[in-house]
N, C-alpha and C positions, 0 to 999 in steps of 0.2 A: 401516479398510477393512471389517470384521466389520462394523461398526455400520453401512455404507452395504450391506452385502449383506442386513445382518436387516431393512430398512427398505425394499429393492427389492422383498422376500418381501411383504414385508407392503403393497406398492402393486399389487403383481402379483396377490396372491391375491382385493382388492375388485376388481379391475378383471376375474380372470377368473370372477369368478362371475356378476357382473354381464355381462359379453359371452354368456356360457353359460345366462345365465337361470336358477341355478339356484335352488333352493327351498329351505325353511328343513324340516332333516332327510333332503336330500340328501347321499351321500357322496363327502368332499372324498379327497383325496389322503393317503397318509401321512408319517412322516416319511420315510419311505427313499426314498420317489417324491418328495419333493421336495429331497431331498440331490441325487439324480439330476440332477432337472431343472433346479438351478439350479447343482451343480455346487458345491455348498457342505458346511459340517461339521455334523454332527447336532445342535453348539449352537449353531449360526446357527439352526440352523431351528425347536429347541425357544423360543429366543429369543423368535423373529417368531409363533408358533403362542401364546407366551405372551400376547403383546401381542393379537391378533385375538381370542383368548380373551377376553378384559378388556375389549375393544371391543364384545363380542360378536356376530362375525362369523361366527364358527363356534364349536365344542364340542368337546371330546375325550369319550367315554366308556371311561371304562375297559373294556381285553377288549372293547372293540368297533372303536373308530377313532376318523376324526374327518369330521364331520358338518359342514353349514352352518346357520349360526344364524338368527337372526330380525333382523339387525342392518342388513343393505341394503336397500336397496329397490329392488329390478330394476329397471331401464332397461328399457323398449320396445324390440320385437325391431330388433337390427339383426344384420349379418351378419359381419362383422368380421374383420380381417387374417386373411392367408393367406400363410402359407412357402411361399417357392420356392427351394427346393437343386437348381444345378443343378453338373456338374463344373466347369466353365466357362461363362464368358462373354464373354470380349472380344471374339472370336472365333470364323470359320468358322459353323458351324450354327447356334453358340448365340444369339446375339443374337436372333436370328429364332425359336426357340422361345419364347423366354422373353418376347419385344414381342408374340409373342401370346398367350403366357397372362394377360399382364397386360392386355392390350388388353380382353380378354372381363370380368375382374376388374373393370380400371376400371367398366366400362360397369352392372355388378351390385354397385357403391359398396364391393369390396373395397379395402382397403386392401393395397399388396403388399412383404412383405419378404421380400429375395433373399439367397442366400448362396451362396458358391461354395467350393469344395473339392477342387479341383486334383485330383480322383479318387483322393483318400486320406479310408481311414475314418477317421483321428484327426480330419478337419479336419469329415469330415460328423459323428461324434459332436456338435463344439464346434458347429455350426450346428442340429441338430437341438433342444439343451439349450438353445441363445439362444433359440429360438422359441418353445421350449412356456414360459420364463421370462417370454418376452413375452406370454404368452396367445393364441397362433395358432388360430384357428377351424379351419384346414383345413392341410393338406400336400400338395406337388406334388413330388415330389422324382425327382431320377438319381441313380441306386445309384454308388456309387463302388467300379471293383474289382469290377464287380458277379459276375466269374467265381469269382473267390478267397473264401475263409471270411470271413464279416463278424462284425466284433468288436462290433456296434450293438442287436444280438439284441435285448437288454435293453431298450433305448432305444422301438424300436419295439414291443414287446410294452405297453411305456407307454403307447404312441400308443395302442394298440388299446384296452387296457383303460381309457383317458378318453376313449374313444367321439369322437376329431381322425378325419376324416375324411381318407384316405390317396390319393391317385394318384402314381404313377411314371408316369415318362417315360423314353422309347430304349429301357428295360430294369427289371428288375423281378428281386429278388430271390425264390430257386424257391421256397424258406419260406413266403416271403409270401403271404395269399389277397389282398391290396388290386389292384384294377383298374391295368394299365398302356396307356398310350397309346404305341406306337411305329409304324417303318415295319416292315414285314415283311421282315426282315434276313434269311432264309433264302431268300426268292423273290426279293431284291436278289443276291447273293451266286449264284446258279443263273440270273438272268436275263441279267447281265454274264458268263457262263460259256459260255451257251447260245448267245449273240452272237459269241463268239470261233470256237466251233466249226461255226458256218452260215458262219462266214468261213475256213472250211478251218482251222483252226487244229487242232494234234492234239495237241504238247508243251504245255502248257499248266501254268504254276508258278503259286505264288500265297502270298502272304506275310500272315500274318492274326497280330492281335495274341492273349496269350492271357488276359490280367485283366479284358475285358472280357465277356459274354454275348453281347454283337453280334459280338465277334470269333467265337466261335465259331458262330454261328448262319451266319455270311455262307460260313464254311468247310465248315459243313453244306448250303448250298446249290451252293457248291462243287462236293463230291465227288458230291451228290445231280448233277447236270449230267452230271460225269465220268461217271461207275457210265452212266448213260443213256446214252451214248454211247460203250459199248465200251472208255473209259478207267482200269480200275481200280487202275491202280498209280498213278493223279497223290497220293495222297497221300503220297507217297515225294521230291514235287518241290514242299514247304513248308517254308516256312521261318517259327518263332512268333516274335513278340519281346512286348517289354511295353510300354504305350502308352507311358509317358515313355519311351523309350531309341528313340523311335521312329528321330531322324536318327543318333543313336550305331551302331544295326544296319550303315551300312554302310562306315564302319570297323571296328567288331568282325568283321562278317561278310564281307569282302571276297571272299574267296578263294572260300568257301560260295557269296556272289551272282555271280561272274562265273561259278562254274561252270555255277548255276542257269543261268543266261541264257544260257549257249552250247550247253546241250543241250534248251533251249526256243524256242520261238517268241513267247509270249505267255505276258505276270504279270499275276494278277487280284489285285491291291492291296488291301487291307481299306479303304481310304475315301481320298479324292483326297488328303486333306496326304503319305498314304507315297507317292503314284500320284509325285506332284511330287518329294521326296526320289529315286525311284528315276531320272524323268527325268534332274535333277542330277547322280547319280553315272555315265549312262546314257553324259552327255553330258562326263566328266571323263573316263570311260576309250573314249573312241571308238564309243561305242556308239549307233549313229543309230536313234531311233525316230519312225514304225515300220517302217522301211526291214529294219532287223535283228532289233527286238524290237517286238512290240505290246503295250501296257500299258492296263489299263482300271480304273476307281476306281470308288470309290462313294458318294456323297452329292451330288453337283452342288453343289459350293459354287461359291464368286462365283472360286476360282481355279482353275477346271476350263476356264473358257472364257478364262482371258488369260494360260494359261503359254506356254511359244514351241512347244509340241504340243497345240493345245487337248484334253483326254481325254475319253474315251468315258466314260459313266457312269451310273450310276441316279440319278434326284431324289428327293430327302430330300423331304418333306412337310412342311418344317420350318415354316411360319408358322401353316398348321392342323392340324398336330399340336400345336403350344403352345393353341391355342384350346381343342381338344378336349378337352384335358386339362383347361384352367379351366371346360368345361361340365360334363364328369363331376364332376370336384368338386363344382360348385355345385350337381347335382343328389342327391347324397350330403347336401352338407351340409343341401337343401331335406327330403330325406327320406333320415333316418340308417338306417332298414334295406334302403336301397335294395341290391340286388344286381345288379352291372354284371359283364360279362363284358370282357376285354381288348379293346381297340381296335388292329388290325393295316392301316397304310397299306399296299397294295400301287405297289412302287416302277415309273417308267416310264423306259426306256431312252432316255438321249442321246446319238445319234452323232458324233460330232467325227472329227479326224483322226490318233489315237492308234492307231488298229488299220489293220492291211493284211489287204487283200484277197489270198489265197491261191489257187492254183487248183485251185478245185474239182468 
């Protein structure tokens, strides 16, 4: 098994010099940055650094590093694969992100390789270390977790200091300076709030995850709504959970949700899969919406329009926000000192039949 990991090293490191165009007394990587990256023992790596050594691929100088040699001969520029981490895929939004980041990719002869991470860092760490093993030009990545302390610190400071070209999607670690493409989850979150309250609504509850950034931003648009409309104690009528436990909330929280909902009128949902969960349980314990409660979500996914309440909601911008993103990239990757400021979709409201009209 060593001997096939010191042999990957050593296929990985002509191929990324070669995609990176680099020059003979450019500086490679060290041993610790590539234990990292490939996620191997420091004599795997002296191993494969022996052999390219003796190849003469690159150099070691002592007290100094290690350098690229005179041993390749650069390939003509090409532009070359690009990571795409996204939490998910199968599903909801993501497909539609990610068929358009690739779409713009295709068309600018990237090559694209995906990874998904179930919105755990151990799994983005593993996908992060596949990429840069494979020699990825660029990174498009969704933070996982992205509300919670991220254990990848490291990881990415890598990225940075081999000059990979960085963009996040949905959400963007606050550390991080790399450009993110998202919707503007704060004016989603205030604009589905704003909507309840021109429809007479005044109790107004609202259930937001808390490991996300989006979850919070949407709940900062939230209160931002409340507060403007003379409601300042709604944050007293939330309830967090964590995105996986999302349909678990409501058996753990029974008792907590039906309170919620009888001293309200209307739940602003953190994004339509809870909107749906809440209808189900809505609809277990007698609760007709929106006859009794009115419920509103946010992303417009493809099951906002075919549950047996179609719901009110904001649209994701999900096919060109994934494009966006593979253009900032590619203009990053065209020009590495470029400096991009963040990309914010503003979200547009769709009415369905999930909210009652009040009188007002």
């Amino acid at each position: 098994m060593e001997d096939y990991k010191y042999t990957a090293i050593i296929d990985w490191t002509v191929n990324y010099i070669k995609d990176n165009h680099l020059k003979p007394d450019d500086r490679f990587f060290t041993e610790n940055e590539l234990c990292t990256m490939h996620n191997v023992s420091r004599q795997t790596v002296r191993q494969a650094l022996m052999k390219l050594e003796s190849d003469n691929v690159i150099k070691r100088v002592r007290g100094s590093g290690t350098f690229v040699s005179g041993g390749i001969r650069i390939a003509p520029s090409v532009t070359g694969t690009v990571g795409v981490v996204s939490t998910y895929f199968s599903d909801y939004i993501f497909p539609h992100i990610i068929t358009g980041a690739q779409r713009v990719l295709d068309k600018a002869g990237c090559p694209v390789q995906i990874a998904i991470t179930h919105n755990l860092g151990a799994e983005e760490a593993q996908a992060l270390r596949n990429m840069l093993a494979c020699g990825v030009r660029g990174l498009i990545v969704e933070p996982s977790g992205s509300a919670l302390p991220n254990m990848n610190t490291k990881l990415y400071e890598l990225i940075r200091q081999s000059g990979i070209p960085l963009v996040f999607f949905n959400a963007k670690y606050e550390w991080s300076a790399a450009p993110c493409v998202a919707m503007d989850d704060i004016a989603a979150g205030k604009i589905v709030t704003d909507y309840l309250f021109d429809c007479g609504h005044k109790k107004i509850a609202g259930l937001f995850v808390f490991d996300n950034i989006q979850g919070h931003k949407r709940y900062s648009g939230f209160m931002e709504s409340c507060i403007s409309h003379g409601e300042t104690d709604a944050e007293k009528n939330v309830l967090w959970y964590a995105a996986g436990n999302r349909s678990k909330i409501f058996s753990y929280e029974k008792k907590h949700i039906l309170n919620m909902l009888e001293n309200s009128t209307a739940v602003v949902c953190y994004n339509d899969l809870l909107a749906l969960e809440l209808l189900k349980f809505c609809r277990k314990n007698g609760i007709r919406v929106p006859e009794d409660i009115s419920v509103v979500g946010i992303d417009d996914s493809k099951y906002a329009a075919l549950c047996d309440v179609p719901l009110t909601t904001v649209h994701h911008p999900h096919s060109i926000l994934g494009e966006a993103a593979a253009e900032t990239l590619l203009h990053i990757m065209e020009k590495p000192d470029l400096e991009l400021q963040d990309i914010l979709f503003t979200p547009e409201l769709v009415v369905r039949d999930s909210v009652k009209m009040l009188n007002v």
